[in-house]
ZAMARGU-4260 file (C-alpha; in steps of 0.2 Angstrom, whole numbers, plus 5000, padded with zeros to 4 digits):
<rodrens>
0) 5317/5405/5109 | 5334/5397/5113 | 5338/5416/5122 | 5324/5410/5134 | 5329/5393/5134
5) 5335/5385/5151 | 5337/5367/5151 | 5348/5359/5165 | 5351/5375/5171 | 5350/5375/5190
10) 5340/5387/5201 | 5336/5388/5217 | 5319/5399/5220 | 5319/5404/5240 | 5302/5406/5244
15) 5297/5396/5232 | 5280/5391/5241 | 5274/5409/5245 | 5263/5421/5238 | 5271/5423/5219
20) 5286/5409/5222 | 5274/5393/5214 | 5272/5404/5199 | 5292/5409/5198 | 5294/5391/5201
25) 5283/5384/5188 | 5289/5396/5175 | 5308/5392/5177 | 5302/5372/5176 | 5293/5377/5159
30) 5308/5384/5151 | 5318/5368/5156 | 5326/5374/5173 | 5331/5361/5186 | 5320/5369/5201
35) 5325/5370/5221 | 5314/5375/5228 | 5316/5382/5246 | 5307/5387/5259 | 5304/5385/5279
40) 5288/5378/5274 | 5292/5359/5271 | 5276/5354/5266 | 5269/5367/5255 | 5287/5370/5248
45) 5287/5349/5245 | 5269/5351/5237 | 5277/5364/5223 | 5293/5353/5222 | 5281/5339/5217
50) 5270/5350/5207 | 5285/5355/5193 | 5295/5339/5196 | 5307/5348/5207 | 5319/5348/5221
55) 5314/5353/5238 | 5326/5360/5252 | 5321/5364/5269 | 5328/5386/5272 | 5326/5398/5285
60) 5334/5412/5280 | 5335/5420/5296 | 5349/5409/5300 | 5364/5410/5291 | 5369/5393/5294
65) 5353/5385/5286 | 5358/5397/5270 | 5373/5390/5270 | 5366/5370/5272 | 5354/5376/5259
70) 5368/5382/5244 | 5381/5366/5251 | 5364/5354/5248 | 5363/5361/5231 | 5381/5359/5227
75) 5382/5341/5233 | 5366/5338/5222 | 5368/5347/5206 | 5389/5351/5207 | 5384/5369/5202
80) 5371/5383/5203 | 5366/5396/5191 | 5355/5408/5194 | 5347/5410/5214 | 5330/5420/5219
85) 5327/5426/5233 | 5309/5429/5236 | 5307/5425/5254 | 5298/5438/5266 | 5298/5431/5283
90) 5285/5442/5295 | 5285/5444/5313 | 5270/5445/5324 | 5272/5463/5325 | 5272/5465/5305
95) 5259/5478/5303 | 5262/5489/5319 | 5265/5507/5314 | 5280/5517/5315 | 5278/5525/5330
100) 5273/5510/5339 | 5286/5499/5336 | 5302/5498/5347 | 5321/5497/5341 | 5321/5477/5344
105) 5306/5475/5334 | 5312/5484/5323 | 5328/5478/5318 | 5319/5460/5319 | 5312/5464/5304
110) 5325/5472/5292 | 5334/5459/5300 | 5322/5446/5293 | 5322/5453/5276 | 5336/5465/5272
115) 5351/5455/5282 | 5345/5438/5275 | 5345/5444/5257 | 5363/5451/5259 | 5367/5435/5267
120) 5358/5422/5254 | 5365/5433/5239 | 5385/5432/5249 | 5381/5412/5249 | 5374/5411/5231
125) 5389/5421/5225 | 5400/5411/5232 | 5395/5396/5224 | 5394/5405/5207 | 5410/5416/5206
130) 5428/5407/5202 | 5435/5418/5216 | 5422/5410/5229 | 5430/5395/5232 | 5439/5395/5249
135) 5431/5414/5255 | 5426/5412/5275 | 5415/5402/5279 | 5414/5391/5262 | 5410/5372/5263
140) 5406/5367/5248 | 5418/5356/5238 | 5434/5362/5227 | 5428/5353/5211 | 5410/5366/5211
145) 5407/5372/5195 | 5410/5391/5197 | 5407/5399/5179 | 5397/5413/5186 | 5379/5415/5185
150) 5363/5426/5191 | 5355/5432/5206 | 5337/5440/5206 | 5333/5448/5222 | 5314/5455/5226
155) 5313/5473/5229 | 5293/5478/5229 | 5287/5497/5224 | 5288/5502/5240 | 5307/5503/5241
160) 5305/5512/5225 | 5291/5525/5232 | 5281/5528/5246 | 5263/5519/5249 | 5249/5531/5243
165) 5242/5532/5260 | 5224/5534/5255 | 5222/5518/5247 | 5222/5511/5265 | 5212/5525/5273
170) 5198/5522/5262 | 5200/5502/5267 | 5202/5506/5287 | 5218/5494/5285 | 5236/5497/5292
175) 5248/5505/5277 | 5263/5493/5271 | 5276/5496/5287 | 5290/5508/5287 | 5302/5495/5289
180) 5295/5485/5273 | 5300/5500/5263 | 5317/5503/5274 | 5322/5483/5268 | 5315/5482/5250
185) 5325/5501/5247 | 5338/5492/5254 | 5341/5477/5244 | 5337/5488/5228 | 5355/5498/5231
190) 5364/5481/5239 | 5357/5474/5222 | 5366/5487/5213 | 5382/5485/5223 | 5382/5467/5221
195) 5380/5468/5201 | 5397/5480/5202 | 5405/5472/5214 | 5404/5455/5203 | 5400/5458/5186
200) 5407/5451/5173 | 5404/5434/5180 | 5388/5436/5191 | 5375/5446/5186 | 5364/5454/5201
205) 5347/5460/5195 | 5328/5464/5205 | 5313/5464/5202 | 5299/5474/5211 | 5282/5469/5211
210) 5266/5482/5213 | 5251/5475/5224 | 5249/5456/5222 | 5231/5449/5223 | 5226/5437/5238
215) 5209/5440/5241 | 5213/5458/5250 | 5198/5468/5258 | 5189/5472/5242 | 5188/5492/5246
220) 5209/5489/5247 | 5205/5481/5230 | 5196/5493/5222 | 5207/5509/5230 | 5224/5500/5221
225) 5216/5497/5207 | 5209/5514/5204 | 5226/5520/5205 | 5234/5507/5193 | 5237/5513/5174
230) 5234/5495/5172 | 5215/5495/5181 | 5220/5479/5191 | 5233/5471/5202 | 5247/5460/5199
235) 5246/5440/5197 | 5261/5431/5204 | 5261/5425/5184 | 5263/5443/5180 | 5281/5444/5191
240) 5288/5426/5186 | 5290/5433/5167 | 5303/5443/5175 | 5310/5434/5183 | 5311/5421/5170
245) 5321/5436/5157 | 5332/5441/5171 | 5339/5423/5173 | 5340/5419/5157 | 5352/5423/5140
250) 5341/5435/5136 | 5349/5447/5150 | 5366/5444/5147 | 5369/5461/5147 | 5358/5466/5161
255) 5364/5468/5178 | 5360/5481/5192 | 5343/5483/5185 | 5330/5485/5193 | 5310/5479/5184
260) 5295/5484/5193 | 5280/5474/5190 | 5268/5486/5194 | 5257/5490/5182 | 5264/5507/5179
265) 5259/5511/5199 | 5278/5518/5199 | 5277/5527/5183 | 5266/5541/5189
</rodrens>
């Protein structure tokens, strides 16, 4: 149990008040984590904060300085970070628009929003983790930080892994998953990589990629992903915080650059 165990270990969960981060949240806290959570939500992110007697901080993670607000709040607070999620996924009102309808601006938006912000919120986390970070550009956070290493768990999804099954959204008359989704989540899989090289010994980089999640979907889109799921059902966000919980902790010490889809075998056909 003690692999597992993470008392006073600090964490900061970004998007920790959407779709799967209250579960990621809540499972760090029961295996004795010191949670930040963050998000650009304040009020559902303060509402899971208060939930697993937790910290909450204010991120938009389309701006680079509020990342960098975000990671110096934590210093200031806590003197050190150990692990960082990043499970943010901002959307634009254009999200679901298909590939040939969406413009060059638009487009980069987006992978901006997802892509850019994870390279940026991982640059920030490292830099507060790694003994070499101290003084790098743009670094604000006091001399004394603890900088022991730690770990970094990015979300990638399935779909930077393979290609949506088109047919499971024909059958709903529902849009697929965007090209750019796949585009970002592909690439934060190989920066993840990168990173874990770039870094290791003393930070480990990790993902994980979850299949489907359930949130009350159109139940034909339901039934279609489930009837192509080994596992005959959809993914809770409890089902992805496991993960996420193993990749932070002891019991990975040797893990890094890896890549864990939660997908209920969806990628292993």
């Amino acid at each position: 149990m003690t692999l597992f165990d993470l008392t006073d270990e600090v964490v900061v969960v970004v998007g920790g008040a959407g779709r799967i981060g209250p579960a990621v949240c809540g499972a760090l806290a029961d295996h004795g984590a010191e949670v930040v959570v963050a998000d650009v939500d304040r009020d559902a992110g303060r509402r899971v904060a208060d939930d697993i007697d937790g910290t909450y901080h204010h991120v938009d993670v389309t701006d680079e300085t509020s990342i960098r607000k975000l990671y110096d709040a934590v210093i200031d607070g806590f003197d050190r970070i150990d692990a960082a999620v990043h499970a943010a996924y901002p959307r634009d009102a254009a999200y679901g628009d298909a590939f040939l309808a969406r413009g060059e601006s638009d487009w980069r938006e987006q992978v901006d929003a997802q892509l850019t912000a994870t390279a940026t919120l991982s640059r920030e986390a490292i830099r507060r983790m790694h003994p070499d970070g101290a003084g790098t550009a743009g670094q604000s956070d006091p001399d004394d930080a603890v900088r022991d290493g730690g770990a970094v768990v990015n979300f990638g999804s399935t779909y930077g892994m393979v290609a949506p099954d088109f047919r499971v959204y024909e059958e709903a008359n529902m849009p697929p998953s965007p090209a750019h989704y796949s585009a970002s989540k592909g690439g934060i899989l190989n920066l993840t990589r990168y990173l874990a090289c770039e870094f290791a010994p003393e930070v480990r980089v990790n993902a994980v990629s979850p299949g489907g999640v359930f949130d009350e979907q159109d139940p034909e889109f339901v039934a279609a992903y489930e009837d192509r799921t080994p596992m005959d059902r959809m993914a809770d966000p409890d089902d992805i915080a496991g993960a996420v919980v193993y990749l932070v902790s002891d019991a990975a010490s040797y893990v890094t650059g890896e890549n864990i889809a939660v997908d209920g075998g969806w990628t292993a056909q």
